[in-house]
NULUMPA-706239 format. One record per residue (C-alpha): residue in one letter; x, y, z; residue number from 1. Coordinates in nm, 2 decimals. Each point is the difference from the previous one (the first is absolute). Layout:
// NULUMPA-706239
REC   aa        u        v        w     i
REC    A        X        Y        Z   NUM
...
// end
This chain:
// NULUMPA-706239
REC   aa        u        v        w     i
REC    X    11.06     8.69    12.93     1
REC    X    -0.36     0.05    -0.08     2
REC    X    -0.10     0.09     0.40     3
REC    X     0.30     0.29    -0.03     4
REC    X    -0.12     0.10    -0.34     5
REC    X    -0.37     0.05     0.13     6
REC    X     0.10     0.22     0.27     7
REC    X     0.23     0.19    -0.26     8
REC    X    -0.27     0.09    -0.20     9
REC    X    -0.23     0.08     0.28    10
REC    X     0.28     0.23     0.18    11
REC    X     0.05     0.18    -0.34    12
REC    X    -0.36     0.14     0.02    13
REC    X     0.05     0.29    -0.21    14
REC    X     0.17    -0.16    -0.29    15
REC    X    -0.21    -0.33     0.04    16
REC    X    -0.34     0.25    -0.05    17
REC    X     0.17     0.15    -0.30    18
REC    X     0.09    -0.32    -0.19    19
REC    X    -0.30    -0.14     0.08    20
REC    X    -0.22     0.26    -0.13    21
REC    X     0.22     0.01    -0.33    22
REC    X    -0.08    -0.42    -0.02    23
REC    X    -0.38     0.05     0.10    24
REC    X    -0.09     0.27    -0.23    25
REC    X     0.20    -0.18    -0.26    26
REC    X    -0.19    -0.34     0.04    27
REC    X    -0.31     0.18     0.02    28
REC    X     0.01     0.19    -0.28    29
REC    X     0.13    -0.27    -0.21    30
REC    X    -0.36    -0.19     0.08    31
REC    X    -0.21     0.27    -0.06    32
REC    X     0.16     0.06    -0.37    33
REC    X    -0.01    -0.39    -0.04    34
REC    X    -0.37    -0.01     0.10    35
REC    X    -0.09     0.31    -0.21    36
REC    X     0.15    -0.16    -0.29    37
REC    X    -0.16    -0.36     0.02    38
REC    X    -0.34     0.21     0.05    39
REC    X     0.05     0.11    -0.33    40
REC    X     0.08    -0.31    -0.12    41
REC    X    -0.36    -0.15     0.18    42
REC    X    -0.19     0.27    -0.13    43
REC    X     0.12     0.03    -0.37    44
REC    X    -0.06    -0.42     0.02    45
REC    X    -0.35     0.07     0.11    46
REC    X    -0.07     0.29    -0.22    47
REC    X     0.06    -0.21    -0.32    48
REC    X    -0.19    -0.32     0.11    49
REC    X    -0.25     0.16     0.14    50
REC    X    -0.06     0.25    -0.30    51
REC    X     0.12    -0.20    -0.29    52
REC    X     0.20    -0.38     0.01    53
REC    X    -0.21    -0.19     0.27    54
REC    X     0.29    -0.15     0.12    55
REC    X    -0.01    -0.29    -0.22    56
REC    X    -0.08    -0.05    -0.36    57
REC    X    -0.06    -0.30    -0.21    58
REC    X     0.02    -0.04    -0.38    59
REC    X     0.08    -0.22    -0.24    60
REC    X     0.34    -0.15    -0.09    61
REC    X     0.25     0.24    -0.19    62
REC    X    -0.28     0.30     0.02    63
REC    X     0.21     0.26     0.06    64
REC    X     0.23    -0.14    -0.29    65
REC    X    -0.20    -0.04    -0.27    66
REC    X    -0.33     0.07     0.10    67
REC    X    -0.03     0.39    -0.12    68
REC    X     0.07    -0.13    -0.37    69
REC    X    -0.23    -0.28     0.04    70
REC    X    -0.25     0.05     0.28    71
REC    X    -0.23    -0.20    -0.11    72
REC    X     0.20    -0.33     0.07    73
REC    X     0.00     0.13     0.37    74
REC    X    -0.30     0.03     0.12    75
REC    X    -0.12    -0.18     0.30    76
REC    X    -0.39    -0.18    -0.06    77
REC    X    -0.04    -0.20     0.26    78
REC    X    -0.04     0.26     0.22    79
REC    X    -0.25    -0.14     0.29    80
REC    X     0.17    -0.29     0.04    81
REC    X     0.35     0.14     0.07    82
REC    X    -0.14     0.31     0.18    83
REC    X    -0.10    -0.31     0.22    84
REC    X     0.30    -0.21     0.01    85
REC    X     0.18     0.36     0.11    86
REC    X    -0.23     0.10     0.26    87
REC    X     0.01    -0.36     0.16    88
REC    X     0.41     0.08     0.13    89
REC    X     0.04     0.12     0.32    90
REC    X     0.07     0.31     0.05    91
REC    X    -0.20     0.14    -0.35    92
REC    X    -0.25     0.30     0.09    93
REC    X    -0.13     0.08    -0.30    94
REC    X     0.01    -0.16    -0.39    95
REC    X    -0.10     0.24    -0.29    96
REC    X     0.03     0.04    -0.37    97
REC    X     0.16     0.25    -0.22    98
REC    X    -0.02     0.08    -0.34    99
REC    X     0.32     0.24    -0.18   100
REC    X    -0.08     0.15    -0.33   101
REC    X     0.15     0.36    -0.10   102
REC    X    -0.22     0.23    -0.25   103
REC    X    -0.11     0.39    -0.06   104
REC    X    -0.23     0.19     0.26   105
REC    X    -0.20     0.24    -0.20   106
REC    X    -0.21     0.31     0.15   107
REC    X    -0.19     0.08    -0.37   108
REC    X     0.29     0.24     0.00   109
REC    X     0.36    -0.17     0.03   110
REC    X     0.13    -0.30     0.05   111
REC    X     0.28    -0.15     0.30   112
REC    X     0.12    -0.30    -0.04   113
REC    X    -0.01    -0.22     0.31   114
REC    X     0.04    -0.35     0.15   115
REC    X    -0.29    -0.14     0.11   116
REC    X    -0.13    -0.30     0.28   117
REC    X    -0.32    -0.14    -0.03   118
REC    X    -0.05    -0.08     0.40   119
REC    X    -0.24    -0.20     0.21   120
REC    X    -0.15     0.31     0.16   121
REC    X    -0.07    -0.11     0.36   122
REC    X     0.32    -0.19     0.06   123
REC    X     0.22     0.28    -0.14   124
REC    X    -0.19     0.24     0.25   125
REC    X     0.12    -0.17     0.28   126
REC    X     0.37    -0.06    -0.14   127
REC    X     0.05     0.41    -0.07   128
REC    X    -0.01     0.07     0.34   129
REC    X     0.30     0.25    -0.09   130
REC    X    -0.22     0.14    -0.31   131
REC    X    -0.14     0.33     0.05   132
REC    X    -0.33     0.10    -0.14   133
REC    X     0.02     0.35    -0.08   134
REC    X    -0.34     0.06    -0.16   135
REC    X    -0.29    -0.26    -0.04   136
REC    X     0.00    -0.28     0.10   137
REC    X     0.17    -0.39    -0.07   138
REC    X    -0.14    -0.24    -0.21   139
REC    X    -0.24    -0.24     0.09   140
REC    X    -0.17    -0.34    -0.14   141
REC    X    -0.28     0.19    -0.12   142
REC    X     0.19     0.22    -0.23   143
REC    X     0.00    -0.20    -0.28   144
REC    X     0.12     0.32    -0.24   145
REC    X     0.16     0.16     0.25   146
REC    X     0.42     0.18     0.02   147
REC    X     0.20     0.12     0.23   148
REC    X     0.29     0.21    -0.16   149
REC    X     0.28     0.11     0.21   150
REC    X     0.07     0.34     0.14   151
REC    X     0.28     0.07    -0.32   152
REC    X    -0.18    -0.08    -0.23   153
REC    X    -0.33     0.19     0.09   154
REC    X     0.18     0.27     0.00   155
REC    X     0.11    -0.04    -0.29   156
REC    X    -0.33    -0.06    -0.19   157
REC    X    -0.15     0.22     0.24   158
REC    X    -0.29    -0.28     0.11   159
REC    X    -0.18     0.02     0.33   160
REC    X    -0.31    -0.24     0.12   161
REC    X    -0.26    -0.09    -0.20   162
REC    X     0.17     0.08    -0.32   163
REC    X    -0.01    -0.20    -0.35   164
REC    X     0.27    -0.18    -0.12   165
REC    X     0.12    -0.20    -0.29   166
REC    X     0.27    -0.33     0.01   167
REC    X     0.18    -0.10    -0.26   168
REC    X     0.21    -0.31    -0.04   169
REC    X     0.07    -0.28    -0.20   170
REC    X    -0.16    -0.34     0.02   171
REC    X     0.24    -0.30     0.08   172
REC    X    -0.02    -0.08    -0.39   173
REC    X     0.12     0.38    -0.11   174
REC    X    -0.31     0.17    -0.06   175
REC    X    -0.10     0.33     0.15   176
REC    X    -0.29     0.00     0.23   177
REC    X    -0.12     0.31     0.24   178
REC    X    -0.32    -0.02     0.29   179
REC    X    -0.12     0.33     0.14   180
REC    X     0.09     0.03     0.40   181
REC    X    -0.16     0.20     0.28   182
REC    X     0.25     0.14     0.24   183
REC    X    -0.07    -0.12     0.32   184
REC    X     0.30     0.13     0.19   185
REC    X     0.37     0.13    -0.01   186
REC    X     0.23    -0.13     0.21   187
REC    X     0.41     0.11     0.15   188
REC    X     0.20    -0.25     0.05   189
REC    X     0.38     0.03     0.08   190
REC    X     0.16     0.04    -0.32   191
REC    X    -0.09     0.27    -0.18   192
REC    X     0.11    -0.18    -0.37   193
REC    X    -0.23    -0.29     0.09   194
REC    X    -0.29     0.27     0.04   195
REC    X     0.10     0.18    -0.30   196
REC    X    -0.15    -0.25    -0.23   197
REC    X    -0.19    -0.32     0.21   198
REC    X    -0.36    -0.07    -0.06   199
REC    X    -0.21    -0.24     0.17   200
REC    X    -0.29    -0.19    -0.09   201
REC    X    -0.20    -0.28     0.02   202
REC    X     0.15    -0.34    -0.05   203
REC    X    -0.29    -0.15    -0.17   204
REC    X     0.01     0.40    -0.20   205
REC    X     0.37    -0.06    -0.10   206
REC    X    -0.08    -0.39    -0.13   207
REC    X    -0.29     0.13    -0.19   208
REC    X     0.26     0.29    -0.16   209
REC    X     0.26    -0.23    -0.06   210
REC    X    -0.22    -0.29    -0.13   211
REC    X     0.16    -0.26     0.26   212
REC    X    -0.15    -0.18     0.32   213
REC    X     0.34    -0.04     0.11   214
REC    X     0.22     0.21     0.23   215
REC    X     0.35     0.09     0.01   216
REC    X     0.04    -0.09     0.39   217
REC    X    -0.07    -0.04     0.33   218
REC    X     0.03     0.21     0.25   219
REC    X     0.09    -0.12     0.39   220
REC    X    -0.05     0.15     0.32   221
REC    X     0.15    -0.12     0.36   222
REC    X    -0.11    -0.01     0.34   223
REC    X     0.40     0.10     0.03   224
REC    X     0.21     0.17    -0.18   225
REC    X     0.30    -0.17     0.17   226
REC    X    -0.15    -0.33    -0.14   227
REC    X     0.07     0.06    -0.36   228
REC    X     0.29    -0.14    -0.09   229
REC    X    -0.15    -0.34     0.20   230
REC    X    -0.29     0.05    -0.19   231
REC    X     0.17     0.05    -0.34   232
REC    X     0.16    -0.31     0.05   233
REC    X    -0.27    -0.23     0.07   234
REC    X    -0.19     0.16    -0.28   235
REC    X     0.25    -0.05    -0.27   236
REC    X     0.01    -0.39     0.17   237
REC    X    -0.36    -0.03    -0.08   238
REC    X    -0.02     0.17    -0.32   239
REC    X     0.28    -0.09    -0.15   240
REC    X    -0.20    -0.34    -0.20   241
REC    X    -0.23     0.30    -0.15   242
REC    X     0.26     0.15    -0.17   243
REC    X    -0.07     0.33     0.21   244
REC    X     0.25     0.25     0.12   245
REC    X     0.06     0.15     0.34   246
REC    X     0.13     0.37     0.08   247
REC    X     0.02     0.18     0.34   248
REC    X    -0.03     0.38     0.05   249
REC    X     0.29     0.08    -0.01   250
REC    X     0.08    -0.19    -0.30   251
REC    X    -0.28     0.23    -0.17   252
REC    X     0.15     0.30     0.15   253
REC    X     0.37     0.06    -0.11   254
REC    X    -0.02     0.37     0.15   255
REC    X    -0.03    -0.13     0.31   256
REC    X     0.26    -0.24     0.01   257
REC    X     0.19     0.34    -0.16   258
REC    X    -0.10     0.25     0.27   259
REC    X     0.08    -0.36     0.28   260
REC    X     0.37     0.01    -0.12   261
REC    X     0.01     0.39    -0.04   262
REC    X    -0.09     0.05     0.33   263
REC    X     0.23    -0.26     0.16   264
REC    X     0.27     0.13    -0.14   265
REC    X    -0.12     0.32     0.13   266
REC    X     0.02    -0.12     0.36   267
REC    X     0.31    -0.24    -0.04   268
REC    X     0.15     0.35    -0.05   269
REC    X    -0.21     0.16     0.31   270
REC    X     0.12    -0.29     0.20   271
REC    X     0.39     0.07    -0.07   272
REC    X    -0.03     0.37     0.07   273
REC    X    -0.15    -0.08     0.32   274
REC    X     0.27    -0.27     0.04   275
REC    X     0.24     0.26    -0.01   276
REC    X    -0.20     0.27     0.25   277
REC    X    -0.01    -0.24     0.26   278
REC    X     0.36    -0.14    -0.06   279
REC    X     0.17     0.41    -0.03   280
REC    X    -0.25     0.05     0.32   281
REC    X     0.07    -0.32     0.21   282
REC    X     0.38     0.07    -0.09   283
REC    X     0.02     0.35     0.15   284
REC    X    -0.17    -0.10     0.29   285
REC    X     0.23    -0.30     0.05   286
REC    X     0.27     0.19    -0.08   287
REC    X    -0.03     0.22     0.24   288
REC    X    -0.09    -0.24     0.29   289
REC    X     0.34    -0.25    -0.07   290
REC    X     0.23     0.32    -0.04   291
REC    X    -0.13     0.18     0.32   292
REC    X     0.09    -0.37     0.17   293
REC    X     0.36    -0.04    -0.16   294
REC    X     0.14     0.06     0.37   295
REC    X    -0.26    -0.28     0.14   296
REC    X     0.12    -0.22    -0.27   297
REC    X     0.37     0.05     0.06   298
REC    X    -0.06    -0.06     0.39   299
REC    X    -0.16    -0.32    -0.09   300
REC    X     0.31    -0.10    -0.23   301
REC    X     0.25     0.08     0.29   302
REC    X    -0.20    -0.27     0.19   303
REC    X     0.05    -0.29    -0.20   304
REC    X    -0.32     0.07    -0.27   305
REC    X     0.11    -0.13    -0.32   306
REC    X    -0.05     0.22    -0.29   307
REC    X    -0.22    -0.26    -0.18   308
REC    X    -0.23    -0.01     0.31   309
REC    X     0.01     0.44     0.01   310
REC    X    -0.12    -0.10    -0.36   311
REC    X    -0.28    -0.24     0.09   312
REC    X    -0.13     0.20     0.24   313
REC    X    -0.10     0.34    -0.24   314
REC    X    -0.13    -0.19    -0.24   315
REC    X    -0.22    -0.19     0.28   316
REC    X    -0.10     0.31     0.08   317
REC    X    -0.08     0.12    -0.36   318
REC    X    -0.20    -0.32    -0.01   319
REC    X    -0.20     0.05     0.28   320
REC    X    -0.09     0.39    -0.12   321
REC    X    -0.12    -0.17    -0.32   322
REC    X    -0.20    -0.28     0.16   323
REC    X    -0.17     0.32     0.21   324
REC    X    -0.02     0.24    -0.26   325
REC    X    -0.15    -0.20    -0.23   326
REC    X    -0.27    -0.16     0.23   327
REC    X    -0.06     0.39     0.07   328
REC    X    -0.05     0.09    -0.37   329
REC    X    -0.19    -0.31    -0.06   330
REC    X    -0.28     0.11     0.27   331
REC    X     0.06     0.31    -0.09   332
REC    X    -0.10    -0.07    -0.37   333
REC    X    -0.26    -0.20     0.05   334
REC    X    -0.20     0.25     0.21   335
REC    X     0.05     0.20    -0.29   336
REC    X    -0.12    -0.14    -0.22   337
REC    X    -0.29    -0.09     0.15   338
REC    X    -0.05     0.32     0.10   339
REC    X     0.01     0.14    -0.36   340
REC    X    -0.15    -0.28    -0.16   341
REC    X    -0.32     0.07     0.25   342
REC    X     0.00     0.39    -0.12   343
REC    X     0.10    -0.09    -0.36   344
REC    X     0.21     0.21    -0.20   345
REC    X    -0.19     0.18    -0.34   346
REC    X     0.24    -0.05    -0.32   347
REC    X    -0.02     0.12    -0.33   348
REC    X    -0.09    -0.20    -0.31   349
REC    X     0.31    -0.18    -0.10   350
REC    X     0.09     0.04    -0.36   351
REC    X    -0.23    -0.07    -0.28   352
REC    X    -0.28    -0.03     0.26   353
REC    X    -0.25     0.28     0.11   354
REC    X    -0.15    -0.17     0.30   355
REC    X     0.19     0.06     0.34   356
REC    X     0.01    -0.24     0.29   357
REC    X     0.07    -0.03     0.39   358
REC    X     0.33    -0.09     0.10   359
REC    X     0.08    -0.20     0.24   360
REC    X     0.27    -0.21     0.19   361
REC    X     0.00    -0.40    -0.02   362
REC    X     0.19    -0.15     0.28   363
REC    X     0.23    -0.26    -0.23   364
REC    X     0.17    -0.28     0.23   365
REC    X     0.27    -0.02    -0.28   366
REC    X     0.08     0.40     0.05   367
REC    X    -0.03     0.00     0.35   368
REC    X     0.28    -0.26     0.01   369
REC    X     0.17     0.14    -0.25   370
REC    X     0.01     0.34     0.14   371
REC    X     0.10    -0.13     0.33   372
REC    X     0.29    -0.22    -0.14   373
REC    X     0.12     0.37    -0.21   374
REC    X     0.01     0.18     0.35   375
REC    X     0.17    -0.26     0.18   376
REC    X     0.25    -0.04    -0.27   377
REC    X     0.08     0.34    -0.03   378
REC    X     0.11     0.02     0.39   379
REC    X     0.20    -0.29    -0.04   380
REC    X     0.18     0.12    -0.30   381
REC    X     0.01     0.41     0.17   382
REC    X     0.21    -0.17     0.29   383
REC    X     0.24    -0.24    -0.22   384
REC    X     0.25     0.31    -0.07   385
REC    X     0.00     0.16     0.32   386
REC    X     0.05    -0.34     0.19   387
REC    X     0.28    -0.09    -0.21   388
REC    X     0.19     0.31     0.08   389
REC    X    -0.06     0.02     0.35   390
REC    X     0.10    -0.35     0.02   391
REC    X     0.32     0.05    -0.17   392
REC    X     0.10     0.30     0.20   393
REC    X     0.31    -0.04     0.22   394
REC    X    -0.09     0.01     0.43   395
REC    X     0.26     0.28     0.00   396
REC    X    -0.18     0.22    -0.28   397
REC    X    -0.36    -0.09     0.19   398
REC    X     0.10     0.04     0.34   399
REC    X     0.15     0.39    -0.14   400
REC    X    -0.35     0.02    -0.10   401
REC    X    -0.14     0.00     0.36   402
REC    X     0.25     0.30     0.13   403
// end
């Protein structure tokens, strides 16, 4: 059955090149949209680690809970000594310390209020690999009163370089406190709310304006981003005696996990419109192939073929233009995609977001097998109706069909 089937599908040249183009193109382009997609999900991921999470953070137990009416019961002080403990799990590539406090930016004109991180300049540097510095330059050590404001609020204020500043907020205790700033730098990250009204400074500036020698957490960086939810979980093991809380990345990002689902359900739709392409295509091309053989069919049925095996054998043949088809479209969408991936593809800034990217194609085993498995099935199922039909057809009505 399957040797008979083979030639079959090799004899019907015309018809086998025309379902097998509707499988391969199907296949293929069901990749490349998979790939796109998970591209945006890698470089949204990276995006926020890399200009704002880290992709791990550490604070105290029940912080995000309780600790903006009472932050001063949250504080973490033994901040060497864990920065240590941290840095000695594999995997770890950098430890540093944050300090949150919100407040007023004033220009001796106005005031904006904004939230505020005091940083650890050096490490942060290397962390905002996805910041852009659009005027100045970062922070560093030596700037012990420096500021970078983002791109927002600048605007807002109207504050370049080398302009004066004053910060107010309050103390830990409820009194008002305010330290004059040098802007150093302002920076674009990818959201624009975030730049509309973040401020950094020094850590050991934001203690001194808080009156604390405490911060609010710690900030993680991995060798791997694929590592974190390993990670995560052998921190939260370790910590856990300390009273000290884990979160992941995208734990502290809730718009990504948004945009994640948004976009799945995006392509779960793509994939059924496809689905149904390929099927409608596969179908007319099958269709036309069984219908133009009702005679051959009929001659086989006058010599003792039963109508089950007349059924066994189209859909042997379906299954055999799937396997093809979609080992076509599988090289053909891999090539692709590494085709377009090598010249990248410019997009515009997704919303809320001023800063485009490069697009490109990630070759997912997951949507390679699951495109593959979509074209396949959708041959099997374009050859069900037609198979069933001609099987059930009489050897006199198939037979006429041959006059």
């Amino acid at each position: 059955m399957f040797k008979l089937a083979l030639r079959n599908v090799l004899r019907q040249k015309a018809h086998t090149a025309m379902t097998l183009i509707a499988i391969g193109f199907g296949v293929s382009g069901l990749i490349l949209a998979g790939g796109w997609v998970n591209d945006i999900f890698v470089k949204l991921g990276e995006v926020l680690i890399h200009s704002q999470s880290g992709h791990l953070q550490v604070y105290k137990q029940d912080f995000f809970a309780k600790g903006s009416r009472e932050p001063e019961k949250y504080l973490i002080t033994t901040l060497d000594a864990l920065k240590q403990r941290i840095a000695g799990v594999e995997g770890v590539e950098k430890v540093m310390a944050r300090l949150n406090f919100a407040g007023l930016l004033n220009n001796g004109r106005t005031d904006l209020p904004i939230m505020g991180e005091g940083i650890e300049p050096e490490q942060e540097a290397k962390l905002g690999s996805s910041v852009l510095i659009t005027a100045g330059r970062p922070l560093t050590d030596e700037d012990a009163f420096g500021i970078m404001v983002g791109q927002g609020l600048a605007s807002g204020l109207k504050l370049k370089p080398g302009d004066r500043i004053t910060l107010l907020a309050n103390t830990l205790e409820g009194a008002l406190n305010s330290t004059d700033f040098e802007v150093i730098g302002i920076f674009q990250s990818f959201s624009n709310d975030y730049d509309a009204r973040a401020v950094k400074i020094p850590l050991v500036a934001a203690q001194e304006l808080l009156g604390t020698g405490g911060v609010n957490a710690i900030v993680v960086t991995l060798a791997k981003t694929s590592d974190t939810a390993r990670i995560a979980e052998a921190l939260k093991e370790e910590l856990a005696p300390l009273n000290l809380e884990v979160k992941t990345w995208v734990e502290l990002n809730d718009f990504y996990e948004k945009t994640v689902d948004l976009y799945k359900g995006q392509f779960g739709v793509l994939q059924f419109i496809i689905l149904i392409m390929v099927l409608l295509s596969v179908a007319n091309s099958v269709n036309m192939s069984i219908f133009e053989r009702v005679g051959e069919f009929g001659t086989m049925m006058a010599l003792g073929t039963r109508n089950s095996q007349v059924f066994h054998l189209i859909m042997t043949e379906a299954l055999l233009l799937g396997l093809i088809g979609s080992a076509l479209g599988l090289g053909l969408g891999i090539i692709s995609a590494l085709i377009i991936s090598a010249v990248g593809v410019p997009m515009p800034p997704p919303p809320n977001a001023n800063l485009g990217y490069i697009a490109q194609i990630q070759i997912v085993p997951v949507a390679l097998l699951t495109s593959c498995f979509i074209g396949f099935v959708a041959s099997i199922l374009a050859a069900v109706l037609p198979a069933k039909r001609i099987s059930r057809t009489s050897i006199v009505e198939a037979l006429r069909q041959a006059v």
